[in-house]
PDB file of N, CA, C and O in Angstrom:
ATOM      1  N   UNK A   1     -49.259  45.889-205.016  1.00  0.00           N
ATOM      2  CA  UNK A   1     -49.583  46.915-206.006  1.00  0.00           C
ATOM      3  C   UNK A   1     -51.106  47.033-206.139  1.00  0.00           C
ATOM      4  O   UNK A   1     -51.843  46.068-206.344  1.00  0.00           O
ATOM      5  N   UNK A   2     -51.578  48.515-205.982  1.00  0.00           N
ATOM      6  CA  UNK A   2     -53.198  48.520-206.514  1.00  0.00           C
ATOM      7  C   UNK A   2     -53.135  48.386-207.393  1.00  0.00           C
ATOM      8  O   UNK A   2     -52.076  48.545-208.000  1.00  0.00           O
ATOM      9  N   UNK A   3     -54.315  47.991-207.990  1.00  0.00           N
ATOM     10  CA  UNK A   3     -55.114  48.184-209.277  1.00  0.00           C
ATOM     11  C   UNK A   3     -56.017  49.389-209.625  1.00  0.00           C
ATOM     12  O   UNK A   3     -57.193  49.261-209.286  1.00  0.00           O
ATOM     13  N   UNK A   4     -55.749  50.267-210.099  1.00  0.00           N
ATOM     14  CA  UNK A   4     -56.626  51.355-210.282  1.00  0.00           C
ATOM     15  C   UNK A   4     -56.985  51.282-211.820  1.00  0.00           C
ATOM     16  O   UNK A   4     -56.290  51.185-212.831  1.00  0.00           O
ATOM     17  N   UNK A   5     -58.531  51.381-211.565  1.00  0.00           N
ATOM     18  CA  UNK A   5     -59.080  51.233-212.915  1.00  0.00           C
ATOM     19  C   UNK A   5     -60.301  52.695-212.782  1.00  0.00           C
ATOM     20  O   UNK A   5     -60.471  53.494-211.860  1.00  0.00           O
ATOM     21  N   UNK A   6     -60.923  52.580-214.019  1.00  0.00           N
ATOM     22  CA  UNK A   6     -61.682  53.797-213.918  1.00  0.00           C
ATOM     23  C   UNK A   6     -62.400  53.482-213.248  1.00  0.00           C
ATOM     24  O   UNK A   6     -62.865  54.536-212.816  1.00  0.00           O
ATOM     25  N   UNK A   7     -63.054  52.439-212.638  1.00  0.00           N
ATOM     26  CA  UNK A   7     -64.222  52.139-211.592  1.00  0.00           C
ATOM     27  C   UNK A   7     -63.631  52.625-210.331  1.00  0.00           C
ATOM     28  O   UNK A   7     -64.315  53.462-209.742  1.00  0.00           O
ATOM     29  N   UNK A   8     -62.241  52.205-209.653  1.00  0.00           N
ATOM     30  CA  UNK A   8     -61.802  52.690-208.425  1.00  0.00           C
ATOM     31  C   UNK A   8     -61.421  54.010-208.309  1.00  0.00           C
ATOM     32  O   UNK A   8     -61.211  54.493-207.197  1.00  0.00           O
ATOM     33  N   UNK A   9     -61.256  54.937-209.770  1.00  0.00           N
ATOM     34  CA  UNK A   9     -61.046  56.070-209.986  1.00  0.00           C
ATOM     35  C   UNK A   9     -62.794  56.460-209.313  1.00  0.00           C
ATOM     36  O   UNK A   9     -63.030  56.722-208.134  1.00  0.00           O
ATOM     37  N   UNK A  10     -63.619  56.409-210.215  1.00  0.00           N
ATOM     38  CA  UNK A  10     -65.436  56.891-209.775  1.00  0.00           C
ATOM     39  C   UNK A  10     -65.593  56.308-208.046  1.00  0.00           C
ATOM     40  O   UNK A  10     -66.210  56.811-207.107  1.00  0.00           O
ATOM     41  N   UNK A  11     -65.018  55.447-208.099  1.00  0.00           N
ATOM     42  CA  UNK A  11     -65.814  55.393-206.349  1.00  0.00           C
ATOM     43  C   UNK A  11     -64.753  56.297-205.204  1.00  0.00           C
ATOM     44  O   UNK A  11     -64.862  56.377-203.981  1.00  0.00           O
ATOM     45  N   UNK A  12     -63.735  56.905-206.106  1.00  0.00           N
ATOM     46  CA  UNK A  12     -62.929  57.654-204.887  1.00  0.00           C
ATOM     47  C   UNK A  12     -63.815  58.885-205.011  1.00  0.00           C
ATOM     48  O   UNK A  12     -64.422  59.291-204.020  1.00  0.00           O
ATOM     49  N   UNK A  13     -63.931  59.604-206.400  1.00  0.00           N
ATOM     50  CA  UNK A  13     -64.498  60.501-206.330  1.00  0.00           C
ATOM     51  C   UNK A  13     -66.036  60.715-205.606  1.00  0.00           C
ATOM     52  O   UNK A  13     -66.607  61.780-205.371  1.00  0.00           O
ATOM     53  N   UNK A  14     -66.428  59.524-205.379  1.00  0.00           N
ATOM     54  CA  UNK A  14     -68.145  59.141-205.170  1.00  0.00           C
ATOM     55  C   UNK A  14     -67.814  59.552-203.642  1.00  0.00           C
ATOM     56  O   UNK A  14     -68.487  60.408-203.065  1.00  0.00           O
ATOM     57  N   UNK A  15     -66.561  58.779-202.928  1.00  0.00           N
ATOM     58  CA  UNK A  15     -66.658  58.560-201.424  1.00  0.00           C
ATOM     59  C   UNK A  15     -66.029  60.224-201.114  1.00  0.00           C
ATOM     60  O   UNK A  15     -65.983  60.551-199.928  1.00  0.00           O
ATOM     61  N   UNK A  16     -65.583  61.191-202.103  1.00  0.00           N
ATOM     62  CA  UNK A  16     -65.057  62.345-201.691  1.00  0.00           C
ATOM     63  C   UNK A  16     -66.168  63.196-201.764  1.00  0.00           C
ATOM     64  O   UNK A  16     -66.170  64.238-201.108  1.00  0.00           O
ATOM     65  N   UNK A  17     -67.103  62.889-202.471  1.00  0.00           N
ATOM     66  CA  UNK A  17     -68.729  63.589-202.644  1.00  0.00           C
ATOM     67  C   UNK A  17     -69.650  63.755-201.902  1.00  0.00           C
ATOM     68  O   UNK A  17     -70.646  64.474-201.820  1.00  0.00           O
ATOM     69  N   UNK A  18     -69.042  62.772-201.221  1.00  0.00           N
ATOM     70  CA  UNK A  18     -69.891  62.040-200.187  1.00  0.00           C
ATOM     71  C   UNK A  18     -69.443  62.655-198.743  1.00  0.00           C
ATOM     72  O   UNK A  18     -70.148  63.137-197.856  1.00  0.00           O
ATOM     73  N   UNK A  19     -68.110  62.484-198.805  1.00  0.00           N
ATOM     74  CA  UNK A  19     -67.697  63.334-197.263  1.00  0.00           C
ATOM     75  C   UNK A  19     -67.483  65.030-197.861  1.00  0.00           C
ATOM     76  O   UNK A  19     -66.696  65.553-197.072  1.00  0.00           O
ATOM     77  N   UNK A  20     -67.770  65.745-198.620  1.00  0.00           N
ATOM     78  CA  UNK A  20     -67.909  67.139-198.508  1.00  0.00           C
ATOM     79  C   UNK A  20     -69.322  67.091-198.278  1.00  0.00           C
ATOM     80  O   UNK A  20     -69.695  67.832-197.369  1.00  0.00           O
ATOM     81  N   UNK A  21     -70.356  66.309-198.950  1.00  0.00           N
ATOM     82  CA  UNK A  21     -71.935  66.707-199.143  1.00  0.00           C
ATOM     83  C   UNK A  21     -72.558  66.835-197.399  1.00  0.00           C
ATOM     84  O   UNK A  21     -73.511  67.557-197.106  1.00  0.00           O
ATOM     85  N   UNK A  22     -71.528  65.681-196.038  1.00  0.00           N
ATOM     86  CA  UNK A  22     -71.855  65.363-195.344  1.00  0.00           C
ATOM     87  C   UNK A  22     -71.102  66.516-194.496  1.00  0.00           C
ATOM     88  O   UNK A  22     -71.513  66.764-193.363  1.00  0.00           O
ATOM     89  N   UNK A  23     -70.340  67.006-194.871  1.00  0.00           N
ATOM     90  CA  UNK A  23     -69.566  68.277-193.953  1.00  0.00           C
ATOM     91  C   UNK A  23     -70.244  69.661-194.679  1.00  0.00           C
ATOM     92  O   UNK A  23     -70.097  70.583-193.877  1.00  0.00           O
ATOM     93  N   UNK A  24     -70.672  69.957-195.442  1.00  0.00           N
ATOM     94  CA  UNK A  24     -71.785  70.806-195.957  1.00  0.00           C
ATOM     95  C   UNK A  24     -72.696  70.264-195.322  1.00  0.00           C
ATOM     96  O   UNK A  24     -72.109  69.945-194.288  1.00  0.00           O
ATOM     97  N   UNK A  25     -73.908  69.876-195.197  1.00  0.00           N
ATOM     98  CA  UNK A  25     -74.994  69.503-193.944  1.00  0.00           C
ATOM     99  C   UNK A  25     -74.604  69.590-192.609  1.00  0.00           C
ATOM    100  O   UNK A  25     -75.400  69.778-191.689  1.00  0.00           O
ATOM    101  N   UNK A  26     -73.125  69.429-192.449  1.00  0.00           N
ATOM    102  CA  UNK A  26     -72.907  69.561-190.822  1.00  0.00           C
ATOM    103  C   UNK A  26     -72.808  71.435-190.552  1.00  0.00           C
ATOM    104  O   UNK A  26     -73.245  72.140-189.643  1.00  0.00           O
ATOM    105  N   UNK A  27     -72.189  71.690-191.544  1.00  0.00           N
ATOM    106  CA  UNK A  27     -72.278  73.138-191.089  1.00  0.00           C
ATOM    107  C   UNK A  27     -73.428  73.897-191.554  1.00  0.00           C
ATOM    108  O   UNK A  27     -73.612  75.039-191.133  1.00  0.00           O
ATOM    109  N   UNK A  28     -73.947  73.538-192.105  1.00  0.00           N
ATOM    110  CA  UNK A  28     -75.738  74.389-192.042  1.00  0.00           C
ATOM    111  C   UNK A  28     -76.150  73.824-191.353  1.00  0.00           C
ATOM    112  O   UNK A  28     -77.110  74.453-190.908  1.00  0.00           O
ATOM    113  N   UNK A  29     -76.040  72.708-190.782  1.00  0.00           N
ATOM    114  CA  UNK A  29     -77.063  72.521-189.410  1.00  0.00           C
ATOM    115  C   UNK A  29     -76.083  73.468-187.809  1.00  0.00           C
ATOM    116  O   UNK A  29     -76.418  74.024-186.764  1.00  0.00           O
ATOM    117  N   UNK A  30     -75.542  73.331-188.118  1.00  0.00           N
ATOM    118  CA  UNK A  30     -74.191  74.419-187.280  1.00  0.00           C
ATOM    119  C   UNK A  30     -74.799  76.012-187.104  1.00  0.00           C
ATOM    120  O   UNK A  30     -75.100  76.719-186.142  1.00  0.00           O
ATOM    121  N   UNK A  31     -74.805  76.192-188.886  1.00  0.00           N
ATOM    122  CA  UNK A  31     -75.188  77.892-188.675  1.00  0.00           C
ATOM    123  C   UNK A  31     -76.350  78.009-188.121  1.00  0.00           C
ATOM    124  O   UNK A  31     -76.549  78.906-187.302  1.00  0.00           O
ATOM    125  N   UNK A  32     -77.231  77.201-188.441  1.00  0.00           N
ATOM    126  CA  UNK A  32     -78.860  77.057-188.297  1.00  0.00           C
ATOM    127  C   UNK A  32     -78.787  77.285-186.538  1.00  0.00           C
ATOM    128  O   UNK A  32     -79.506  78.091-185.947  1.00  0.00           O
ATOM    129  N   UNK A  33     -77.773  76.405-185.877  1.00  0.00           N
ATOM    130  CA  UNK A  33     -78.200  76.547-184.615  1.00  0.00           C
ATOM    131  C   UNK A  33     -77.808  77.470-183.878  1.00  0.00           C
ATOM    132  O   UNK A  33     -78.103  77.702-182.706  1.00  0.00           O
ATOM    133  N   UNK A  34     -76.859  78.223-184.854  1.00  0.00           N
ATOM    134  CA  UNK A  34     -76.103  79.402-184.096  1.00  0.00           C
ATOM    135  C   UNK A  34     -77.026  80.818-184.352  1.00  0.00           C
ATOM    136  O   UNK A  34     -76.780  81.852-183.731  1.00  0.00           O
ATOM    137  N   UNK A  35     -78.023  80.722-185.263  1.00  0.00           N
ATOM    138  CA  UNK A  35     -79.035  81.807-185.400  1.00  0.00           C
ATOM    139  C   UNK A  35     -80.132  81.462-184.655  1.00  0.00           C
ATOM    140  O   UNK A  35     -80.689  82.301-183.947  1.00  0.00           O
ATOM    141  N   UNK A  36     -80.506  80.329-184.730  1.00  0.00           N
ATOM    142  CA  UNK A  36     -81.517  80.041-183.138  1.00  0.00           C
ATOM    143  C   UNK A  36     -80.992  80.733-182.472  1.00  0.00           C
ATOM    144  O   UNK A  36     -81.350  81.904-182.344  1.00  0.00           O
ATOM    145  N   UNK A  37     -79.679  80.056-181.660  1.00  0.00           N
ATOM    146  CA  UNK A  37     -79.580  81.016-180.118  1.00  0.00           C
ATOM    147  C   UNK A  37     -79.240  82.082-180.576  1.00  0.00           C
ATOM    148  O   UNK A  37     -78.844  82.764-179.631  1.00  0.00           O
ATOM    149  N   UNK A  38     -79.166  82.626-181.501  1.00  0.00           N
ATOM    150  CA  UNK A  38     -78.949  84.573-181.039  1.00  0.00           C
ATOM    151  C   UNK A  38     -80.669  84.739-181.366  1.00  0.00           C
ATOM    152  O   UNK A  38     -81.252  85.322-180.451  1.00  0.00           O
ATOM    153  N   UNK A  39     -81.261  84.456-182.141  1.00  0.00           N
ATOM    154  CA  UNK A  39     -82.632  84.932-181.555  1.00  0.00           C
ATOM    155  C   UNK A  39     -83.398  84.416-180.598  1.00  0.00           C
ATOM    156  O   UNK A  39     -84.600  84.681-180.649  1.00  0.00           O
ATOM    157  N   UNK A  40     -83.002  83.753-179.749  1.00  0.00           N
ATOM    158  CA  UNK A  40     -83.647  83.347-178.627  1.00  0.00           C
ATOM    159  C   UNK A  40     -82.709  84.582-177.519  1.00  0.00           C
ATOM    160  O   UNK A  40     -83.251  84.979-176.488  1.00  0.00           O
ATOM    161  N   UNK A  41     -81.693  84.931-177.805  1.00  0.00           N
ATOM    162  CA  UNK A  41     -81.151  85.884-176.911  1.00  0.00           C
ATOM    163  C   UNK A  41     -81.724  86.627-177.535  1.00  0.00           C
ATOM    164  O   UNK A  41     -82.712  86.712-176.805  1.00  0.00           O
ATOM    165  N   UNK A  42     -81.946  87.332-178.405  1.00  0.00           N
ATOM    166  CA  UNK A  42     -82.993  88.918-179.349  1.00  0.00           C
ATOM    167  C   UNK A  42     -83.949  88.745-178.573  1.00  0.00           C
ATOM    168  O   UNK A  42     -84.214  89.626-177.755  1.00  0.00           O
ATOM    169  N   UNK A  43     -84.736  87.511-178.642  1.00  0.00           N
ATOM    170  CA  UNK A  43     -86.096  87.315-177.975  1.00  0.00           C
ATOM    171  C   UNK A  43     -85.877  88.065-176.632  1.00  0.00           C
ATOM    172  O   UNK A  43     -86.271  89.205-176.387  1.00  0.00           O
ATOM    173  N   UNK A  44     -85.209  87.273-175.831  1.00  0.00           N
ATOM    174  CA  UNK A  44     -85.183  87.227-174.403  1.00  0.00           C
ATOM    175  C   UNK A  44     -84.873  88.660-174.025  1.00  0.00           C
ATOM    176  O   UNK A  44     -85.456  89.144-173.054  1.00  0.00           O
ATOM    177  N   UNK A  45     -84.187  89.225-174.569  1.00  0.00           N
ATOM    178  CA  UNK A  45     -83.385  90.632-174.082  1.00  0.00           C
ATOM    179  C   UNK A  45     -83.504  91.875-175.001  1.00  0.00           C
ATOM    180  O   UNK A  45     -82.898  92.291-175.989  1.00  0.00           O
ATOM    181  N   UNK A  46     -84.587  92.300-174.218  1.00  0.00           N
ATOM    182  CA  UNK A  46     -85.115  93.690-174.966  1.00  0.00           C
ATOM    183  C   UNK A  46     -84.330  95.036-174.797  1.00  0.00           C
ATOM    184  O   UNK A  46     -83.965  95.736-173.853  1.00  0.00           O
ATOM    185  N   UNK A  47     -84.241  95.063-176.219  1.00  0.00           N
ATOM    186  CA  UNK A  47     -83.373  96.522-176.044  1.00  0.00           C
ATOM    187  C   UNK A  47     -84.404  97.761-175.704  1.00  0.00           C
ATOM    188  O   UNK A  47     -85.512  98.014-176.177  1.00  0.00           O
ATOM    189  N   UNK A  48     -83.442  98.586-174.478  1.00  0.00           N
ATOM    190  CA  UNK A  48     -84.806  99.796-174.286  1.00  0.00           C
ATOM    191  C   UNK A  48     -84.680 101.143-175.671  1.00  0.00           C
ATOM    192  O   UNK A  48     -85.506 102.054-175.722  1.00  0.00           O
TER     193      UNK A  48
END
């Protein structure tokens, strides 16, 4: 049987804070790189 107390209650919520805060940073570093390469293709390829 666990023991759930309000302390193991705060550190679930801490470790769930923790893996959204870290999957939020993964996808702005995501979008970030997906607007690099389209302006490095803008760059590269001039529209006439």
């Amino acid at each position: 049987m666990k023991l759930i107390t309000p302390f193991t209650i705060l550190n679930q919520n801490f470790h769930e804070m923790d893996l959204i805060r870290y999957s939020m940073t993964n996808r702005r570093l995501a979008t970030e790189r997906l607007h690099n390469d389209y302006r490095k293709i803008y760059k590269n390829h001039q529209f006439a």
